[in-house]
C-alpha positions, 0 to 999 in steps of 0.5 A, a space after each residue: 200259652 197255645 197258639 189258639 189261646 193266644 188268638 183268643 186273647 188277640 180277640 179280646 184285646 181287639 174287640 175290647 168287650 164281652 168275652 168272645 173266643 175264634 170260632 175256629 182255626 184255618 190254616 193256608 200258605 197265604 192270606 190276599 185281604 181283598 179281591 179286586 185286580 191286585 188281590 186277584 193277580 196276587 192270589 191266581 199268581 202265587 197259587 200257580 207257583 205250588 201254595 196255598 192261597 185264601 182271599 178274603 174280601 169283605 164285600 159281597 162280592 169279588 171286583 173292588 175299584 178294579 171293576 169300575 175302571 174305565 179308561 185303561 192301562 198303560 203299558 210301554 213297549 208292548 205287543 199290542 202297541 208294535 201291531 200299530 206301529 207306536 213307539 214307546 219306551 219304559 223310560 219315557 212312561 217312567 217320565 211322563 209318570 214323574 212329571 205327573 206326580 210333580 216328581 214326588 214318586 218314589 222313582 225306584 217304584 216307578 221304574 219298576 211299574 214302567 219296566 213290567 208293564 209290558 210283562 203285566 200285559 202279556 200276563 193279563 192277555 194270559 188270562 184271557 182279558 182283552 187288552 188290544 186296543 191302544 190309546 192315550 189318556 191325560 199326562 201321557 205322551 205317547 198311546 200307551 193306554 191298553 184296553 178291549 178293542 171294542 171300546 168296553 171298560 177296561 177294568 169289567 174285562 179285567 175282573 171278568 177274565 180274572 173270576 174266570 180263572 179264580 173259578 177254574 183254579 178252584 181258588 179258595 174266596 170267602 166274600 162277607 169276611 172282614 180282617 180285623 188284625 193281621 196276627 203276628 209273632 213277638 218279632 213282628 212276623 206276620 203269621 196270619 189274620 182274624 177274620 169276622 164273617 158275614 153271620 158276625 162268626 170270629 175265626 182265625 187263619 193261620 199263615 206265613 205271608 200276608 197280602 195287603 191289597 184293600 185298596 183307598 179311602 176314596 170313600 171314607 168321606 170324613 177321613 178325606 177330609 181329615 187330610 184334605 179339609 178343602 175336599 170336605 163337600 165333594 162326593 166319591 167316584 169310587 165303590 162303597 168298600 173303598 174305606 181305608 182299612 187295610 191302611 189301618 190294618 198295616 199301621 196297626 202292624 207297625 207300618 208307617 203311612 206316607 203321602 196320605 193328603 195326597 188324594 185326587 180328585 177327577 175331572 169328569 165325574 157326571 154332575 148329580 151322581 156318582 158315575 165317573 166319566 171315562 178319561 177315554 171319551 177325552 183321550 177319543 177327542 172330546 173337549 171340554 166347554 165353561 157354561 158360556 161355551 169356550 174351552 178353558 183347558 188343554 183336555 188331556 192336561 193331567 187330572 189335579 190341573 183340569 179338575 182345579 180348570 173346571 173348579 174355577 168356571 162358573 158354577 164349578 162344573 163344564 159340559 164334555 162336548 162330542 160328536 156322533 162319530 166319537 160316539 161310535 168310536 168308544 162303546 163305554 158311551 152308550 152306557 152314559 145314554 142308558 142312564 139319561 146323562 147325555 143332552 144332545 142336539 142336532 146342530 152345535 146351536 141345538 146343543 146350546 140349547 140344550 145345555 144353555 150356553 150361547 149358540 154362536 160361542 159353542 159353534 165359533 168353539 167348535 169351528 177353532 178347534 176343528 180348525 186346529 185339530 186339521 192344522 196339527 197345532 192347539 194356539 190356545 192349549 197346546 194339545 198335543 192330541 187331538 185323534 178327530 174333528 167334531 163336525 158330524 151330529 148329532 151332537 151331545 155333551 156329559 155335564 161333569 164336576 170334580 169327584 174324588 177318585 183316588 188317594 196317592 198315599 198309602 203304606 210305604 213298602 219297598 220295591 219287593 212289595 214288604 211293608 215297611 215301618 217308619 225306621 225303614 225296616 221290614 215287617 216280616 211276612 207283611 206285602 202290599 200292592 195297589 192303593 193301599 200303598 203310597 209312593 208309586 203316584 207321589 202327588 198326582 196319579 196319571 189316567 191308566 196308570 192305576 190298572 198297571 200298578 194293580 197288575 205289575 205289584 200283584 204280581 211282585 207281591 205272590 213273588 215275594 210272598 211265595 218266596 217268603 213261604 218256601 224260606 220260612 219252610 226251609 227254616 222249619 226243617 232245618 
């Protein structure tokens, strides 16, 4: 039987109705399914080592959840962090990462993610994305939160600085193309992807490697609660085409799925609506207050303990508290006013007003923690961080809730990014990085840390995936 006749019976066999045949056959070097941050670092990458890349993505257009990352990246031992004088190690990223993930990571994974990080920085500074500015989200214990110096969010500039260089490669992106299998030979080698289009068009691609870098299911509401029955009622944070289908593309290729109920909810999405609420407003020094207006949680305790923190007050939401200086310190904010999210007051007793908790609780509120903020020492929550007091107004509080933001579980791969099956042998050709693989989170993942997943295994992945290719080159001519 040929090659196409083979595709179109996979066609058959997959679609299991009316008599469709591939349109037509490409062929290329390597397929990236998806084009948020780790299928465009893993496409920009393996293009500039000298092979041919196509990316798919089955939404309108390019960005994925990378686009709506707002905090930053975490990075240890970086330039951007020696201009300031902060001292940081791989090792101790490598342990603040464990103890987030209450120590079910796959430590070699970690390492790995703490080790490059400072690399992935330079790469993105590279590429043009601005990564100077440094700060510090929840779970970290040192300022290792890399983004724009201006404040702005760190995965548009990301994303932009990426398209950027897409364009200017001449990168070959077809956004509206749904993969509907990865293709593979009777070993179980990858050899390519068919591929429905935007027009409902079935074509096939030949290929050597493939990427896997779909990202979660954050928005597969009823596959969240499948494995987590108890998240049943809450929304999502993240972008519509978080769905989870590269997960269902690599176990269909023999891929084994780990970690799956593992799946995080976030602290500080804006009660009402889909926005999530920086970690960074936190990280800049916002507290958090209950309806009657006491703190209730160390702010920058990790995202599983305050979303439970926030879950247990009354009426299962808080009110992020600022003031006009941390306004001005982080540019994301005015985005927040510009979507009428923000209730402000002139004085502290103004603000209880406005979001109806007692006067005299918030301002006694205020006055404590300013107080610890100058002595150095939280007595009730023990933050270590605490960069501003909260003094000048007006003042203004975010109304948050828990949202589901992120799922830690994924497709196993090893630390060279291939995919692996249950019995821990390898899928030939088959790469993964990003969300749709498990291990690097365990149970919980650390603010900032996604971004440096993103970049540091989308990087590993074209290495690998280039590598495969060149081997599989050599086999041919010998």
């Amino acid at each position: 039987m040929q090659r196409r006749d083979l595709l179109i019976c996979s066609s058959l066999a997959l679609l299991g109705g009316p008599a469709l045949a591939v349109s037509r056959q490409e062929v290329t070097d390597i397929v990236v399914i998806g084009s948020g941050g780790t299928g465009l670092t893993a496409a920009l990458s393996a293009l500039a080592a000298g092979v041919r890349v196509m990316v798919l993505e089955k939404m309108p257009i390019t960005g994925g959840n990378t686009q709506l990352a707002a905090g930053g990246m975490n990075a240890a031992e970086t330039r951007p962090q020696a201009a300031r004088k902060i001292v940081d190690s791989w090792k101790t990223m490598y342990d603040d990462t464990m103890k987030g993930g209450q120590n079910r990571n796959n430590a070699e994974l970690v390492e790995i993610l703490a080790r490059q990080s400072s690399a992935s920085i330079d790469w993105l500074l590279a590429q043009g994305a601005d990564m100077t500015g440094v700060g510090r989200m929840a779970g970290a214990s040192v300022d290792r939160t890399h983004r724009p110096a201006a404040g702005d969010a760190v995965g548009h500039n990301i994303v932009h600085a990426l398209r950027q260089q897409a364009i200017q490669q001449k990168l070959d992106i077809r956004a509206g193309c749904q993969v509907l299998k990865i293709l593979q030979a009777p070993d179980g080698r990858a050899t390519g992807v068919l591929v429905r289009n935007k027009y409902g068009e079935l074509f096939a691609v030949q290929a050597q490697a493939v990427v896997l870098a779909t990202g979660g299911f954050s928005s597969n509401l009823a596959r969240v609660a499948q494995y987590r029955p108890d998240y049943a009622s809450f929304s999502s944070t993240n972008q519509p085409g978080a769905t989870g289908d590269g997960l269902d593309l690599g176990k269909a290729a023999g891929g084994e799925l780990i970690d799956m109920e593992h799946i995080q909810i976030h602290p500080t999405q804006a009660a009402g609506s889909k926005i999530l609420i920086t970690e960074a407003v936190r990280g800049n020094g916002a507290i958090m207050v209950n309806r009657q207006g006491k703190r209730f949680v160390n702010e920058l305790t990790t995202r599983d303990a305050a979303s439970a923190a926030v879950l247990r007050q009354s009426g299962g939401s808080a009110f992020l508290v600022f003031d006009t200086p941390l306004r001005k310190s982080l540019k994301q904010i005015e985005g927040y006013y510009h979507l009428d999210l923000v209730r402000e007051g002139a004085t502290p007793a103004a603000l209880a007003a406005a979001i109806g908790c007692d006067a005299k609780t918030l301002e006694q509120t205020l006055d404590t923690y300013n107080g610890y903020q100058a002595a150095g020492t939280d007595a009730e929550f023990k933050r270590a961080n605490m960069p501003r007091a909260l003094k000048t107004g007006p003042f203004a509080a975010l109304e948050i809730r828990p949202g589901i933001h992120y799922t830690m579980g994924g497709l196993r791969i090893d630390t060279r990014t291939r995919v692996q099956r249950a019995d821990r042998s390898v899928i030939p050709g088959l790469f993964a990085g990003g969300e749709v693989t498990g291990g690097v989170h365990g149970a919980n993942r650390l603010g900032g840390n996604s971004i440096s997943e993103t970049i540091t295994f989308g990087r590993i992945a074209a290495v690998q995936a280039v590598a495969h290719v060149k081997q599989m080159r050599q086999l041919k001519l010998s």
